[in-house]
C-alpha positions as CSV (number, residue, x, y, z in Angstrom):
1,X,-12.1,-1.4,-1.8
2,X,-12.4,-3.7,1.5
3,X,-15.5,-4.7,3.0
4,X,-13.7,-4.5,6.5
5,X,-16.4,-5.3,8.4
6,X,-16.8,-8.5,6.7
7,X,-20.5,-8.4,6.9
8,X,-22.9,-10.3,4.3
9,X,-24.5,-8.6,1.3
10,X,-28.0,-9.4,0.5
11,X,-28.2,-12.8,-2.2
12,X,-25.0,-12.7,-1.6
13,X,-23.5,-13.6,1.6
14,X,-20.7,-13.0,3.0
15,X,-18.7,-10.7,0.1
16,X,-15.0,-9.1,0.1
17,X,-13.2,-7.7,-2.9
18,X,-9.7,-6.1,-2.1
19,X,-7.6,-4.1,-5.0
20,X,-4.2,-3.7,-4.7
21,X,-1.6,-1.4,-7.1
22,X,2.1,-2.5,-7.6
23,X,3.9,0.5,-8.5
24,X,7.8,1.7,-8.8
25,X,7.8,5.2,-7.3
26,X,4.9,8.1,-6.5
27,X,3.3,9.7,-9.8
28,X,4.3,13.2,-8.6
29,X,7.8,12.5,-8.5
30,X,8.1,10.5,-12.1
31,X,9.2,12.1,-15.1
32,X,5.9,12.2,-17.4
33,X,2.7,11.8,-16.6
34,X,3.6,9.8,-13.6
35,X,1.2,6.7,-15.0
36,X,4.6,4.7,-16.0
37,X,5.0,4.0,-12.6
38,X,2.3,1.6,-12.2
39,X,3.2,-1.9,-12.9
40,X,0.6,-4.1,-11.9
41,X,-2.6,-4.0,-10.5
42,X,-4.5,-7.3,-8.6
43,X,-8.6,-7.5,-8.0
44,X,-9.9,-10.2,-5.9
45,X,-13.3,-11.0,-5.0
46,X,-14.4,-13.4,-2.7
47,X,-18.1,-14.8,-1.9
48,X,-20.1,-17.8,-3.2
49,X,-17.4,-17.4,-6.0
50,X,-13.5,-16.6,-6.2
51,X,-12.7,-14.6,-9.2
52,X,-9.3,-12.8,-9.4
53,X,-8.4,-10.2,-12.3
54,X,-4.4,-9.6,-13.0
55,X,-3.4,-6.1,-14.8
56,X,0.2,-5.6,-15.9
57,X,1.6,-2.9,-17.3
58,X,4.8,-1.5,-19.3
59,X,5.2,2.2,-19.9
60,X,2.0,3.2,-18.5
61,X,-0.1,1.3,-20.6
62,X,-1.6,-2.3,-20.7
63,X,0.2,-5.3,-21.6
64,X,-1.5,-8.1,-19.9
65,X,-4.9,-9.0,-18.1
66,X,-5.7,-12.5,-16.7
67,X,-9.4,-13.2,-15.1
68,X,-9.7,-16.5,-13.3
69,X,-13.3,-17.4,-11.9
70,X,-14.3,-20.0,-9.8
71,X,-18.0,-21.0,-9.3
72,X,-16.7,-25.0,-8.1
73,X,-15.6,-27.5,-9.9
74,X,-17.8,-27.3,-12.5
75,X,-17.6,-23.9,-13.6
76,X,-13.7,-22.8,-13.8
77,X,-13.0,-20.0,-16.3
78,X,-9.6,-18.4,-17.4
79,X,-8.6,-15.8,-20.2
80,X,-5.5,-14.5,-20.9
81,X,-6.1,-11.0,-23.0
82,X,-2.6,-10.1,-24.6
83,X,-1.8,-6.5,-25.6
84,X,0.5,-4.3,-27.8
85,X,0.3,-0.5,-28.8
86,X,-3.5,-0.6,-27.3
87,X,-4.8,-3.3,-29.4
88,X,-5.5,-6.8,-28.8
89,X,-2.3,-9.1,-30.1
90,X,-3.8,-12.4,-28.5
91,X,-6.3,-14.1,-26.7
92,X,-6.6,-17.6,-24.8
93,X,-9.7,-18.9,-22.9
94,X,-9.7,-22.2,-20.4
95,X,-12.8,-23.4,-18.8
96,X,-16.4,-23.8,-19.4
97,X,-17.4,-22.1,-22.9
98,X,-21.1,-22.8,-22.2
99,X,-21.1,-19.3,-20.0
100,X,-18.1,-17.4,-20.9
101,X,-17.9,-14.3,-18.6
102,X,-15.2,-13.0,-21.6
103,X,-14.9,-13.1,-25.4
104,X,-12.5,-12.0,-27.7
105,X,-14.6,-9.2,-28.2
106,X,-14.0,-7.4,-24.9
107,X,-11.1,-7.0,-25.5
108,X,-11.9,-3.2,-25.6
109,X,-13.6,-3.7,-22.2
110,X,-10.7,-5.0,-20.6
111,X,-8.4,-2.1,-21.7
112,X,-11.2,0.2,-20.0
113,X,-11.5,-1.6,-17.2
114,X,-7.7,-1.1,-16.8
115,X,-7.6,2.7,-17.7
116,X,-10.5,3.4,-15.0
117,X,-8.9,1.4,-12.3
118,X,-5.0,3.3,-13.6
119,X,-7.0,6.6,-13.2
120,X,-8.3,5.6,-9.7
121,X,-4.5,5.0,-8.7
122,X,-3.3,8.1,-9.9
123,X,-6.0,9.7,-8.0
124,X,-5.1,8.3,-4.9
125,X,-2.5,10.5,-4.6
């Protein structure tokens, strides 16, 4: 999603957020269920904040998300959210804990996140 226009959003000001899917071939033509082929998925946002989420995967399913937000100086936030066999194998937070945007226990959150956004991609076919 692109807000091509580049206009300002209401409280907001001026607002972009772009999502882009790394992938080895077109689902159709994989062997499977064609969601192997993605490999990595990238979400930026960009207003009064910069926040940029990271989605890798292996096989078709989530290995890896990073989230890195950016409010200024004084509010810098990073988690690392570390996956096996669709659970959570380890978790690493950087930043501010006075706000935290994540917690170990979204763990489950995160994998959704990354199974609506795989689902999107294989729809966009």
């Amino acid at each position: 999603m692109v807000n091509s226009g580049n206009l300002s959003w209401r409280a907001v000001g001026g607002y972009q957020k772009t999502t882009t899917f790394w992938y080895t071939d077109e689902p159709y033509l994989a062997d499977g269920a064609g969601k192997s082929v993605l490999k990595f998925i990238s979400v930026k946002s960009e207003a009064t904040y910069n926040e940029n989420q990271e989605y890798l995967f292996e096989d078709g399913k989530l290995i890896f998300y990073f989230y890195h937000f950016d409010y200024g100086e004084e509010d810098i936030q990073e988690y690392r959210f570390y996956f096996k066999d669709e659970k959570l194998i380890r978790y690493l937070q950087k930043g501010s804990e006075e706000n935290p945007r994540y917690t170990r226990g979204d763990a489950h959150k995160v994998y959704d996140n990354a199974e609506q956004l795989s689902k999107s991609f294989m729809e966009s076919f």
